[in-house]
N, CA and C of each residue as an Amber inpcrd file, in Angstrom:
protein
   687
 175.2270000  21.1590000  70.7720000 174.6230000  20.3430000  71.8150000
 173.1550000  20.7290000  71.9680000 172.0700000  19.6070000  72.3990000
 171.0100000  20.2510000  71.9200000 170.3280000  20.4610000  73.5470000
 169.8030000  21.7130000  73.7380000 169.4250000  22.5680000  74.6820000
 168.2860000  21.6450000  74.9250000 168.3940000  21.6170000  76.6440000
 167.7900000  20.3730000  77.4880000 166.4040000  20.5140000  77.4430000
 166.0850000  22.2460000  77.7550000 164.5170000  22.4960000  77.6060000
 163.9770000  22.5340000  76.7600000 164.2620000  22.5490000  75.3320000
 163.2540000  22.6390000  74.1930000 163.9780000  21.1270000  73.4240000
 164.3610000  20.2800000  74.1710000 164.6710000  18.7840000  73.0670000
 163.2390000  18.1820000  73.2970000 162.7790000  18.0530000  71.4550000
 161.5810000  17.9790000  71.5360000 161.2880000  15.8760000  71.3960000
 160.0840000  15.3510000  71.7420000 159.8050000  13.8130000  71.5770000
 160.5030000  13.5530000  70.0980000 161.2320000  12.1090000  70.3920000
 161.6430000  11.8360000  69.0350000 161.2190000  10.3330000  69.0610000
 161.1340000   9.9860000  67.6220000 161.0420000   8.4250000  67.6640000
 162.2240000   8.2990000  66.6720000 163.1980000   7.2650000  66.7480000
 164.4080000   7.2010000  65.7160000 164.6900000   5.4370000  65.7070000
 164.8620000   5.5380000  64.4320000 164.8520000   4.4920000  63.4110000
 166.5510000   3.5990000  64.2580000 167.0380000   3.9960000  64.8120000
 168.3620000   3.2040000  65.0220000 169.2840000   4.1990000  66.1680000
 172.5790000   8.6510000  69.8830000 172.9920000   9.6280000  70.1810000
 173.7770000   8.4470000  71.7020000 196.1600000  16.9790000  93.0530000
 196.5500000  16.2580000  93.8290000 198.1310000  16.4330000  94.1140000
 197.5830000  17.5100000  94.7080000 198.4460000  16.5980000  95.2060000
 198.4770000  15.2130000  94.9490000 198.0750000  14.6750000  94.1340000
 197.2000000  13.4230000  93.4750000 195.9430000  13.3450000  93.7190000
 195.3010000  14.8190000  93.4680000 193.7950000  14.4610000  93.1130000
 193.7800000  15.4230000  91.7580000 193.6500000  15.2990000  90.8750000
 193.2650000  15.6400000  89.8270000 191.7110000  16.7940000  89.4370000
 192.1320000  17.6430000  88.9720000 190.6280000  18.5030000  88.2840000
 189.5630000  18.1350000  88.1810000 189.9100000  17.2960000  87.1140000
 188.5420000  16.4710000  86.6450000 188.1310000  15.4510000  87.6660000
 189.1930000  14.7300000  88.4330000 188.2900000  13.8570000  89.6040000
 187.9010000  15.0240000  90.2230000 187.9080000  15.8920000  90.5960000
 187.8010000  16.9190000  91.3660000 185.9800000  17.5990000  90.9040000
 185.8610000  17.0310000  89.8420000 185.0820000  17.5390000  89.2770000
 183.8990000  16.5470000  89.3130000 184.1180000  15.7440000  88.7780000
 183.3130000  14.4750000  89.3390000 182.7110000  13.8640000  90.6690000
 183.7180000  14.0440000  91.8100000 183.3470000  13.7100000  93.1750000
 182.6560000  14.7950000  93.4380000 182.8970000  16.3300000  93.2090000
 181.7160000  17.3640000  93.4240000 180.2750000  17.4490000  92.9080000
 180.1980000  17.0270000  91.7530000 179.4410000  16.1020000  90.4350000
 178.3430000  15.5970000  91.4060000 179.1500000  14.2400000  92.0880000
 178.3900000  12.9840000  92.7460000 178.0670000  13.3410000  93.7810000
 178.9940000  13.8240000  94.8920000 178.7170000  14.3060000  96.1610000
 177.7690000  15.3370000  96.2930000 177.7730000  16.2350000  95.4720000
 176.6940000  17.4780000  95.8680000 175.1620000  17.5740000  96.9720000
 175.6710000  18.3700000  98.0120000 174.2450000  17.3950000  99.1580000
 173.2080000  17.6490000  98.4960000 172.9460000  19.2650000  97.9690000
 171.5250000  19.4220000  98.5930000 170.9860000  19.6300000  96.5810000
 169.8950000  19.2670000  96.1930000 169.4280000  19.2280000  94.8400000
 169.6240000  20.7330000  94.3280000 168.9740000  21.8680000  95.4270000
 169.2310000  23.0530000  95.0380000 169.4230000  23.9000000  94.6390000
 170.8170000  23.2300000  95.1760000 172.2780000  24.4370000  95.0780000
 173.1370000  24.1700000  94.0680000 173.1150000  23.0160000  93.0720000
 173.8240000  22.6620000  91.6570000 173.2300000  23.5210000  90.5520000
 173.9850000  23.7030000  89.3920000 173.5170000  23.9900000  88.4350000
 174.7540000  23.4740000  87.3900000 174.4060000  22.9810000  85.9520000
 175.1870000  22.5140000  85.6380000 176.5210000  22.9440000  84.9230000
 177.3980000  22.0830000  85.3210000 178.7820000  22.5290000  84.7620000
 179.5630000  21.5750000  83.6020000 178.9720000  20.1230000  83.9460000
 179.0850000  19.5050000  82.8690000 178.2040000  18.6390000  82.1040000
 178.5430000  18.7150000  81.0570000 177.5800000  18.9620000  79.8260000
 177.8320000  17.2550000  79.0340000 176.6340000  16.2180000  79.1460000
 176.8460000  14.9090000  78.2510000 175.5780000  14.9380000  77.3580000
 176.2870000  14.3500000  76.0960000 175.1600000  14.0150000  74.9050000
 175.3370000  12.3860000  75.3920000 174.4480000  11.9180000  74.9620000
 174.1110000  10.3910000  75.0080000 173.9560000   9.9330000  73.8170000
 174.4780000   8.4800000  74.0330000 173.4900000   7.8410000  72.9220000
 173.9290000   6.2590000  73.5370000 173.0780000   5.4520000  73.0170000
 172.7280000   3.6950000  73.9750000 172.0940000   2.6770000  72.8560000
 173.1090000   1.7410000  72.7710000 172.8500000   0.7300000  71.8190000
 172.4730000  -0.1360000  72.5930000 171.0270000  -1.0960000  72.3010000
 170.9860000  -2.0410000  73.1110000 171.2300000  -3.3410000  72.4000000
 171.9660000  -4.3260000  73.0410000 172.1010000  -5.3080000  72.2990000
 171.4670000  -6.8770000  72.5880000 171.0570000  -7.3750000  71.6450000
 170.2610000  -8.9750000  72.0310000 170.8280000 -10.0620000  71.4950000
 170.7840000 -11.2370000  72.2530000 171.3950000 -12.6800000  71.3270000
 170.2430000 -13.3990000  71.5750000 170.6320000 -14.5560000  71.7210000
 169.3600000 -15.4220000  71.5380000 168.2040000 -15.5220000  72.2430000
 169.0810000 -15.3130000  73.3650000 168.5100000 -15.5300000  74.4580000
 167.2600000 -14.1580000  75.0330000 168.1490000 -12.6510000  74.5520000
 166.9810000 -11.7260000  74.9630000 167.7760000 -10.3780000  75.5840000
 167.8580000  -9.3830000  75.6760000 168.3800000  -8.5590000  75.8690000
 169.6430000  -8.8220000  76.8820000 170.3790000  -8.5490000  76.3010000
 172.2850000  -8.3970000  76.9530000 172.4390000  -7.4310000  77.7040000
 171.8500000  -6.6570000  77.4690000 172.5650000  -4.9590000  78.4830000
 172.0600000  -3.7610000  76.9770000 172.8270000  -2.6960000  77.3950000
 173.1440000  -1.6190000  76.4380000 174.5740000  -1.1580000  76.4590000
 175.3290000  -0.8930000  75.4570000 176.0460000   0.3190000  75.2110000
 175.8710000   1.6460000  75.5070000 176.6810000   2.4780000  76.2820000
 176.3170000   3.7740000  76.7890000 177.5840000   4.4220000  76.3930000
 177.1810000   5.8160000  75.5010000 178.0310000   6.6340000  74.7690000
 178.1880000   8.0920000  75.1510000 178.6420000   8.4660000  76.0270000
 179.1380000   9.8010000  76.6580000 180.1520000  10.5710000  76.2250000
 179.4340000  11.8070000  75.4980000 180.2880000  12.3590000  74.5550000
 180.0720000  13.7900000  75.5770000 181.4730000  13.8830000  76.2530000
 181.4120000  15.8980000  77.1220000 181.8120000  17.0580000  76.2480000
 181.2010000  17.6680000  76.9420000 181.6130000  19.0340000  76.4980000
 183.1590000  19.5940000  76.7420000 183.4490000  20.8000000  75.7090000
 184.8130000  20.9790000  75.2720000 185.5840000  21.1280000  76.8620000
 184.9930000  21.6300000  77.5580000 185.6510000  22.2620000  79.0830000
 186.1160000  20.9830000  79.8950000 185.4460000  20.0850000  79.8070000
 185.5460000  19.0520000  80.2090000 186.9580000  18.0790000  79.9440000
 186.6820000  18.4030000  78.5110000 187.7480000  17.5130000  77.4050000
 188.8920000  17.7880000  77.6340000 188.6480000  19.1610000  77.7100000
 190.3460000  20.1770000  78.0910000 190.7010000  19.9290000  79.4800000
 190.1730000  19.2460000  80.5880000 190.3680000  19.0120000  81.7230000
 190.9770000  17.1860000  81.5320000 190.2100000  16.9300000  80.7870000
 190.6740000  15.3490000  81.0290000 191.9090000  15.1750000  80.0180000
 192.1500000  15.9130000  78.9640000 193.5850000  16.3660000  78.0710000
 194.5000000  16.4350000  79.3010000 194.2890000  17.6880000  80.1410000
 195.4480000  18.0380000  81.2490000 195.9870000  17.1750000  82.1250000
 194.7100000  16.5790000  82.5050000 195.1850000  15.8630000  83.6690000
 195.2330000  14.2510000  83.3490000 195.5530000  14.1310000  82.6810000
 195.5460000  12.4030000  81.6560000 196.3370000  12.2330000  81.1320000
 196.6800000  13.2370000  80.2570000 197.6430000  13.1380000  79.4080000
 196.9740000  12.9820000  78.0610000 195.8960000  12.6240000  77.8520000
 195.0140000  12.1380000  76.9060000 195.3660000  12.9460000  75.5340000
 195.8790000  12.2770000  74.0090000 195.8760000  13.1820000  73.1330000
 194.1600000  13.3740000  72.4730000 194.8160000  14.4710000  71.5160000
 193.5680000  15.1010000  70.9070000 193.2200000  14.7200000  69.3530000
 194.2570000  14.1950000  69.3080000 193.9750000  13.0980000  68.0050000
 194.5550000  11.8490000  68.2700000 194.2480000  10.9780000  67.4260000
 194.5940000   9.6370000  67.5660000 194.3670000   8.9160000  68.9570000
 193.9380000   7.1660000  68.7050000 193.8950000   6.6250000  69.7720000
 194.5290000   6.8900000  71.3050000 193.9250000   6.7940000  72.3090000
 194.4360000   6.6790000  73.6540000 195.0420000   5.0800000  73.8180000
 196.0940000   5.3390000  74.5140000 196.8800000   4.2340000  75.0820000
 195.8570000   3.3060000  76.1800000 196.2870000   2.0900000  76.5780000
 195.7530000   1.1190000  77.6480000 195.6020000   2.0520000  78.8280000
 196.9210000   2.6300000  79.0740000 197.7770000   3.4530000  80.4640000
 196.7210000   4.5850000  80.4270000 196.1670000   5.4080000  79.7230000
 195.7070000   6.7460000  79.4170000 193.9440000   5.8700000  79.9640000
 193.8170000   5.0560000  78.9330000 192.2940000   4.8770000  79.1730000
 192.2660000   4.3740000  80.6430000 193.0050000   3.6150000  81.3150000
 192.8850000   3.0870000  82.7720000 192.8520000   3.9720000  83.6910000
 193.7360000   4.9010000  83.3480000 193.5910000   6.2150000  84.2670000
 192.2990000   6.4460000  84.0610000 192.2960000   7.3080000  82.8990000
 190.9860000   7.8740000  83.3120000 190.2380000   7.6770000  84.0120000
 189.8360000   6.2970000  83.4250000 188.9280000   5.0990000  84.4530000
 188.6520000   5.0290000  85.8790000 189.7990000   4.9330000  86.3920000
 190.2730000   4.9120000  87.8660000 190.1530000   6.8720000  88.4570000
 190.4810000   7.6580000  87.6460000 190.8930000   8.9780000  88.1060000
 189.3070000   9.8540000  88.1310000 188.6760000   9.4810000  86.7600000
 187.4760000  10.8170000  86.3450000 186.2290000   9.5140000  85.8710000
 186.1900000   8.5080000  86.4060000 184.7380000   7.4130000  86.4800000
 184.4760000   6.3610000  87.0120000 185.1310000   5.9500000  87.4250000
 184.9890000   4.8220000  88.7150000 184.3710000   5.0180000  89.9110000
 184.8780000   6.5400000  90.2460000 183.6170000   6.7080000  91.2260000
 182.2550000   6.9840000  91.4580000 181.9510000   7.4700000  90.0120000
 180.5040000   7.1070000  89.9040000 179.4840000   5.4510000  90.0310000
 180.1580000   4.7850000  90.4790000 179.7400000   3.0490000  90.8980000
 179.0840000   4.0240000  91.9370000 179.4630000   4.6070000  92.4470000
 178.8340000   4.9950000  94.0380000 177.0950000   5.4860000  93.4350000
 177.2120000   6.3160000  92.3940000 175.8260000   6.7320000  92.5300000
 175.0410000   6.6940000  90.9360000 175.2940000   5.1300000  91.1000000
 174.4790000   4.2200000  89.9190000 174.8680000   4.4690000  88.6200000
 176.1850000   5.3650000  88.3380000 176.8060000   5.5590000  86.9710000
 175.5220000   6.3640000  86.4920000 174.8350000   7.4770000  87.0090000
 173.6030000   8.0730000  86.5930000 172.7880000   7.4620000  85.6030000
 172.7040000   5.9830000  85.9130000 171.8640000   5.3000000  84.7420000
 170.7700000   4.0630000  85.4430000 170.1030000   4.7770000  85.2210000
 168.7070000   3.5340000  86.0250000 167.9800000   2.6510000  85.0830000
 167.8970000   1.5490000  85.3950000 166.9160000   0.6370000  83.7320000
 165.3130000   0.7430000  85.0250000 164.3330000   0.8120000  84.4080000
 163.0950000   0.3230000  84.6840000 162.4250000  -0.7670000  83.6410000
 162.0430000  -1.8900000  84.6600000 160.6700000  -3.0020000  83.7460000
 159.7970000  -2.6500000  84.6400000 158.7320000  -2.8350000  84.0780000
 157.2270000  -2.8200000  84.6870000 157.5180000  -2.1930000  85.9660000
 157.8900000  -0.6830000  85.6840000 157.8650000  -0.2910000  87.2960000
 158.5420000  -0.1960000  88.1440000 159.3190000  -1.2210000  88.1880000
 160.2200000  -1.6000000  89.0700000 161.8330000  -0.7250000  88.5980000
 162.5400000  -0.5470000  89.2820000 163.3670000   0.2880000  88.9550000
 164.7650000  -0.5800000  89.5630000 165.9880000  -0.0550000  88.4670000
 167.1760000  -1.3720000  88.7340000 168.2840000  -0.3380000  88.8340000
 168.8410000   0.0640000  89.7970000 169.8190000   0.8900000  89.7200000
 171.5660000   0.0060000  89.1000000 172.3670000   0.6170000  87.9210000
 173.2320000   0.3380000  87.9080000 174.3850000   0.0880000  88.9250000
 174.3820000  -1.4480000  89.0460000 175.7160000  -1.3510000  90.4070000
 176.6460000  -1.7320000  89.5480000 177.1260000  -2.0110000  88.0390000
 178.6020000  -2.6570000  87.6890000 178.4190000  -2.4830000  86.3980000
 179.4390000  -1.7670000  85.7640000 179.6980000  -1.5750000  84.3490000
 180.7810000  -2.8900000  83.3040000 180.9990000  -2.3380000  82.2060000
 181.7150000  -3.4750000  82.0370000 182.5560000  -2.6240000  80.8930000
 183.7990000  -3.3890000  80.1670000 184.4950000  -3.0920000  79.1570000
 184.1890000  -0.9370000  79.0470000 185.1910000   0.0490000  80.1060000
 185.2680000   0.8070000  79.7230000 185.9040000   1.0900000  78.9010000
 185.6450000   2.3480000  78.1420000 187.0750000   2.9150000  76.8820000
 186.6220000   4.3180000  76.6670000 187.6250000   4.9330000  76.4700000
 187.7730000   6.6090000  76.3660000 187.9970000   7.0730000  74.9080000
 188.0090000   7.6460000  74.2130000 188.1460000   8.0320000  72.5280000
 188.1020000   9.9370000  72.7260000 188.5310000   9.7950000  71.6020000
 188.4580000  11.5080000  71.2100000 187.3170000  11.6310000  70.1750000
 186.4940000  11.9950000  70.0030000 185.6710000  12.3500000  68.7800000
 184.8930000  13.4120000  68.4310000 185.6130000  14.3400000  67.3150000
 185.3790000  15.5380000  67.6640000 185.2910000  16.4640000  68.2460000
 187.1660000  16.6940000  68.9450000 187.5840000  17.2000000  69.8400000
 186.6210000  17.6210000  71.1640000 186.1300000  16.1290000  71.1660000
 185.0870000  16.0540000  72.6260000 185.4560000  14.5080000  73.0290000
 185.8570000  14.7730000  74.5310000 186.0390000  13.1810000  74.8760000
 185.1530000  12.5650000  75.0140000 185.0140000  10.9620000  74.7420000
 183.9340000  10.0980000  74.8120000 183.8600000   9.0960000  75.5970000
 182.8590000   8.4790000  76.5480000 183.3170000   7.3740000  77.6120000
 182.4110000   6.3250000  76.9590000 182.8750000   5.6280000  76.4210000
 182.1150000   4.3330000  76.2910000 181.9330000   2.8300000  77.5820000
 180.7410000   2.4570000  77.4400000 180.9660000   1.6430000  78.6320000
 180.1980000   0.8270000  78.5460000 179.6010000  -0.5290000  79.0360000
 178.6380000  -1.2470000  78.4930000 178.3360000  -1.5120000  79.9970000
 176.4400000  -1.7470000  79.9030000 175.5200000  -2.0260000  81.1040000
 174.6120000  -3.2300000  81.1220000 175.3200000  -4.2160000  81.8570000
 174.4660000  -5.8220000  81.3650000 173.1630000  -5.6100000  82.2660000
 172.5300000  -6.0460000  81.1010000 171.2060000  -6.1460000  81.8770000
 169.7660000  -6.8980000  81.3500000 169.8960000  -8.1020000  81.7060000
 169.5900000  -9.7670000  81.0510000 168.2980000  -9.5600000  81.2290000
 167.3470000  -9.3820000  80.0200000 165.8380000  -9.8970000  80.1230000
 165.4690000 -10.5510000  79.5080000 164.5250000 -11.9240000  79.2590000
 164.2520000 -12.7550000  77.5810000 163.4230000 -11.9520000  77.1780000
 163.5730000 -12.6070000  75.7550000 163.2610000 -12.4270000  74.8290000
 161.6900000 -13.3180000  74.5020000 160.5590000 -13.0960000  74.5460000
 159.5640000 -13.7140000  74.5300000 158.7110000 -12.9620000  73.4100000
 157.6250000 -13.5830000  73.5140000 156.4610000 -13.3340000  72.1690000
 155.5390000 -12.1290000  72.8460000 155.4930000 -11.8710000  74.1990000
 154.9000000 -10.9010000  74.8760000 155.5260000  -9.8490000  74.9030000
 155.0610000  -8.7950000  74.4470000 155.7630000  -7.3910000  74.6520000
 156.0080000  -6.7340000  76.0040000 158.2190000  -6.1710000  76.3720000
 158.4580000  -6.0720000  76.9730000 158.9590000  -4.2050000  76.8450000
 158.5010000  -3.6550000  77.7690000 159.0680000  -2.2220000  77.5010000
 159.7800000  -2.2180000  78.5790000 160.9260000  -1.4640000  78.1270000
 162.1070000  -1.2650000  79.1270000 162.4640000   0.1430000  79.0120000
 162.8400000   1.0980000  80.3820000 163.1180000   2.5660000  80.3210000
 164.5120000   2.7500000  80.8530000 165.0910000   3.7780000  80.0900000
 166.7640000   3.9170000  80.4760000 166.7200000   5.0100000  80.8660000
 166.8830000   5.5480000  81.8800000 166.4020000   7.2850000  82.1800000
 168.0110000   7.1060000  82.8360000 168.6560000   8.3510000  81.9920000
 170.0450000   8.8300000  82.5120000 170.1100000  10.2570000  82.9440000
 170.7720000  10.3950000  84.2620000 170.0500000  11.9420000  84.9430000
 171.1950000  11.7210000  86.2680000 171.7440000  12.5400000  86.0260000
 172.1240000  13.5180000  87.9610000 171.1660000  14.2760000  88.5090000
 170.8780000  13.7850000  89.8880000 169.5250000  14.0450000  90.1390000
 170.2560000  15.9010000  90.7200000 171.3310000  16.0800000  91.2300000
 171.7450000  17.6100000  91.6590000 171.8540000  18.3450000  90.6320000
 172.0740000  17.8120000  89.3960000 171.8160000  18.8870000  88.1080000
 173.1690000  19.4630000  88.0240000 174.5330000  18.7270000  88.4780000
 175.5780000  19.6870000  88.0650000 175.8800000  19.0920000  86.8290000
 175.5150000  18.1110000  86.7420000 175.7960000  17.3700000  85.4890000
 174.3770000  17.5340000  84.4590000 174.5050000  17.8920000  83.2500000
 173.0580000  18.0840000  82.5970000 173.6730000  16.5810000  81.2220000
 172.8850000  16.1540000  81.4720000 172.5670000  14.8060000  80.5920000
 171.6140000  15.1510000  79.3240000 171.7300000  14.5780000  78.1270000
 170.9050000  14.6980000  77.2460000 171.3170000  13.8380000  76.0590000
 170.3310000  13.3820000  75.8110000 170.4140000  12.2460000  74.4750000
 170.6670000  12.9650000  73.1110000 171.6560000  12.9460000  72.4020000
 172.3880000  13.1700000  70.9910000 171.1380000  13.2090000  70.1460000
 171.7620000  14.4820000  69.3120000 170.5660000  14.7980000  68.2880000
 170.1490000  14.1240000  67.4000000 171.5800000  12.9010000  67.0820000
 172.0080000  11.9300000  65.7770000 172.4560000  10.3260000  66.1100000
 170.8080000  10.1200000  66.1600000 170.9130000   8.4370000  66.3810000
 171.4030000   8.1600000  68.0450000 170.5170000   9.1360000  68.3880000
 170.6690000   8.7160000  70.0420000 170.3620000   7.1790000  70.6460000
 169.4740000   6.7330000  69.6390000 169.2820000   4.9660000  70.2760000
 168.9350000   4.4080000  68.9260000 169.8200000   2.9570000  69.3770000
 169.7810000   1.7880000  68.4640000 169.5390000   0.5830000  68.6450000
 169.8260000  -0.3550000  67.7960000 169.2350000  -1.7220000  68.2310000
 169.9800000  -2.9740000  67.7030000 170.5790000  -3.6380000  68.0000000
 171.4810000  -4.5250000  67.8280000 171.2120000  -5.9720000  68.4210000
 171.0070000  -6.5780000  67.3890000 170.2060000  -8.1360000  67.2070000
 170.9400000  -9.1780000  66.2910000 171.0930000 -10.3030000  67.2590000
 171.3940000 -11.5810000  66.2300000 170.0640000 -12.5540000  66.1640000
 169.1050000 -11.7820000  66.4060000 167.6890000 -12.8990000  65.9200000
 166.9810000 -11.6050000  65.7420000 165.6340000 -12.1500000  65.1580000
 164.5660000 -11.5980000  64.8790000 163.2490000 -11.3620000  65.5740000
 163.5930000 -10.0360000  66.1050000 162.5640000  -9.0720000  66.7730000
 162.1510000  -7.9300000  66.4030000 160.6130000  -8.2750000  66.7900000
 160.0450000  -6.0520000  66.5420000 160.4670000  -5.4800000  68.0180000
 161.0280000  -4.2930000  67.7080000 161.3620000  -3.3130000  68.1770000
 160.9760000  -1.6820000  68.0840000 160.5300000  -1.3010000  68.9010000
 160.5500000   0.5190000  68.5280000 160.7960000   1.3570000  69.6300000
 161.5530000   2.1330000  69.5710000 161.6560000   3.1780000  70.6610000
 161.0920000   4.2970000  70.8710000 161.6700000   5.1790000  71.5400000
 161.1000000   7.0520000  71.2270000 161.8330000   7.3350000  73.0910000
 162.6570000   8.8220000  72.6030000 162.9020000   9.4730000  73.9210000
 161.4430000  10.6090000  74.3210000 161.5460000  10.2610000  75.5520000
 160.4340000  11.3200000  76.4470000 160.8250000  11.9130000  77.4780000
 160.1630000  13.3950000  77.8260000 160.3420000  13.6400000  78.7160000
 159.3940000  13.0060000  80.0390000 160.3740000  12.6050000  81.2000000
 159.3860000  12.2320000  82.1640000 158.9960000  13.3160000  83.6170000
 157.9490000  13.8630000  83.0990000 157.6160000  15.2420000  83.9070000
 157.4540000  14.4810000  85.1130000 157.2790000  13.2370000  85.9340000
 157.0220000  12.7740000  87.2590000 157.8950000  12.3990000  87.9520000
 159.1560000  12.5310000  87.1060000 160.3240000  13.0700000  87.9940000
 160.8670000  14.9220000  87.8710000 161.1910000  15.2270000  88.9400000
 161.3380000  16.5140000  89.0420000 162.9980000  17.0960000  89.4810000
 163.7680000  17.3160000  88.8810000 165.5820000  18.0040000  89.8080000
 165.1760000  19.4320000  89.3610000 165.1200000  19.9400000  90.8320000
 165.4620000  21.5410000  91.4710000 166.4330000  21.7830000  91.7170000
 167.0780000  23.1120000  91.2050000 168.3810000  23.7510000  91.5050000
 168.2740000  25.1020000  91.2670000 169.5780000  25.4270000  91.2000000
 169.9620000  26.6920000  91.2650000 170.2410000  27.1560000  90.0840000
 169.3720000  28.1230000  89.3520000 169.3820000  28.5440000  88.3580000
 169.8630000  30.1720000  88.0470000 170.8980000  30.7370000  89.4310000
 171.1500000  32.0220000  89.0430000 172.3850000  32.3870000  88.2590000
 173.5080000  31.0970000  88.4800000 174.6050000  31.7230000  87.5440000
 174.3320000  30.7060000  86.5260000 174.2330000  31.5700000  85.2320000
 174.3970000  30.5950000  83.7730000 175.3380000  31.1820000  83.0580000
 176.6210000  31.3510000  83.4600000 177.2460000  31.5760000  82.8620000
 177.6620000  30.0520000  82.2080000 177.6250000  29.2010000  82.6260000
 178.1100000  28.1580000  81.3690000 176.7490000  27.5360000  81.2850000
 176.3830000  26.9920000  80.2340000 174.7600000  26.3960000  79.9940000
 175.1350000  26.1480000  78.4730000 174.0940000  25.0180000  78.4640000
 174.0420000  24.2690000  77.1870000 173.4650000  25.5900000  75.7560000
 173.9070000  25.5320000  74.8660000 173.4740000  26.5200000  73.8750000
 172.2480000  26.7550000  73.6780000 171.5500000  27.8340000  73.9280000
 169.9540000  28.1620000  73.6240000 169.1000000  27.7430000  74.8550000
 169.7860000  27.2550000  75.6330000 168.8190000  26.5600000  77.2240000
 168.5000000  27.4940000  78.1930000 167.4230000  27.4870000  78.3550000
 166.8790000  28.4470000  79.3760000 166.7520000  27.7740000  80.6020000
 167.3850000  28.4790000  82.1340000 167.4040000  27.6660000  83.0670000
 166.3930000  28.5700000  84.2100000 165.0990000  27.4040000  84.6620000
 164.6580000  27.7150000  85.3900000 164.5550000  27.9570000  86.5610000
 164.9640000  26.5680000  86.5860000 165.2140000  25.8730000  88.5670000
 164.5880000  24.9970000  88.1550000 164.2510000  24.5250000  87.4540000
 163.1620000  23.4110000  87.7600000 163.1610000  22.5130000  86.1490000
 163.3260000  21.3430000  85.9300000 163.6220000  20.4290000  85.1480000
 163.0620000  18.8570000  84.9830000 163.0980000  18.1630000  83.6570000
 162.5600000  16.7320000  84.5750000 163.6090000  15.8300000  83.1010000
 163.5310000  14.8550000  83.7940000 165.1240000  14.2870000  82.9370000
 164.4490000  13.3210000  81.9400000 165.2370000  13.0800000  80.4190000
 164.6170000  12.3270000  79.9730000 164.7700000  10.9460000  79.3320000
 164.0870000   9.8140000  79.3000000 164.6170000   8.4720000  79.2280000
 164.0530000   7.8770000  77.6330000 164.7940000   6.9690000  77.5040000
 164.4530000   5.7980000  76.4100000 163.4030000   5.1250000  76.3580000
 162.3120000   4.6270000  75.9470000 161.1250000   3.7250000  76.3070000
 161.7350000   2.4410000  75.1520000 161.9180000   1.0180000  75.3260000
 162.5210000   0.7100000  74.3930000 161.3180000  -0.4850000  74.4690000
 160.2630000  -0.9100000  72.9980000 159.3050000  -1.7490000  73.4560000
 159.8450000  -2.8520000  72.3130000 159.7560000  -4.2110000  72.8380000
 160.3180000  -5.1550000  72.1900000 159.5110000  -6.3310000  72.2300000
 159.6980000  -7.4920000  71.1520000 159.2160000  -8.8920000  71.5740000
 159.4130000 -10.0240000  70.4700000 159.6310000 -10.9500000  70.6950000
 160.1440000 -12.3900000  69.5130000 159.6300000 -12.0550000  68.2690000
 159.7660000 -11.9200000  67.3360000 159.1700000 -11.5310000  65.7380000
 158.8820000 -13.3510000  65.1000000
């Protein structure tokens, strides 16, 4: 997994009593009051296909691949196997048990145009997978802009702003591009130092491999610049 503080600029060609652990883990996740006092416990690689038809950008694909601790929590309390497909029953749970309640706090995924900032209120077609004995949440985020001859840049910045959750875009083809017409396109992930999440950086006993934790962090997004070819 690649360590949050030294992931360097890339440009890439195409990453209960009936309450359950892992919900347990998640509502602490989301709820956390104060920015502070989090530090992270669970660990996502990213990666976000965006897709276009005729008309001009559809949304993106969003690919959430956790860490092993995680996996072994949503195994337990799911039922979820470790090879082979998950059932309808297995993926709905999940759904309902360890991600649905993130609707509450924008599915940690914000789109920006020109500035303006669009918080995720509604996902679409979830699904759960095993891949490489790391569970994966796939999920898709509509989000309709045309397609014109004027160049449009669009930013996907995915981030828990309490930091129990540490987010980070996949080392391997973190963003892609998916078109049934003909457009220029180019991306590149950045860090955006003008946002800032403070926390608590004294226990690291769990931390991403090679990451040095300060207290102090800034999360980083997609720049995706596009227009009619």
């Amino acid at each position: 997994m690649q360590p949050r503080e030294t992931m360097p600029e890339r440009i890439t060609a195409r990453r209960t009593t009936g309450f359950h652990v892992a919900t347990l883990v998640l509502v602490l996740l989301a709820l956390a009051p104060l920015r502070a006092v989090a530090h992270p416990h669970v660990f996502i690689d990213a990666r976000v296909t965006f897709e276009f038809d005729r008309d001009g950008l559809e949304g993106f694909w969003a690919e959430w691949a956790f860490d092993e601790l995680f996996t072994s929590m949503i195994v337990l309390d799911f039922g979820a196997p470790r090879q082979g497909p998950f059932s309808d029953s297995v993926v709905r749970s999940i759904c309902e048990g360890a991600f649905s309640n993130l609707q509450f706090y924008d599915y940690f995924t914000y789109v920006f145009v020109d500035g303006t900032r669009y918080p995720t209120e509604t996902v679409e077609r979830f699904s759960a997978l095993m891949r490489d004995h790391r569970i994966v949440y796939r999920f898709f985020v509509p989000f309709r802009l045309p397609l014109e001859e004027a160049e449009k840049l669009v930013r996907v910045r995915m981030y828990d702003e309490t930091f129990f959750t540490d987010i980070a875009f996949d080392d391997d083809d973190p963003v892609s591009v998916d078109s049934d017409v003909p457009l220029e396109a180019r991306h590149r992930i950045v860090r955006n130092e003008n946002v800032t999440i403070e926390y608590d950086n004294r226990n690291q006993s769990v931390s991403r491999t090679g990451a040095i934790y300060t207290g102090v962090t800034h999360p980083y997004e997609i720049e995706l610049r596009y227009r009619r070819r």
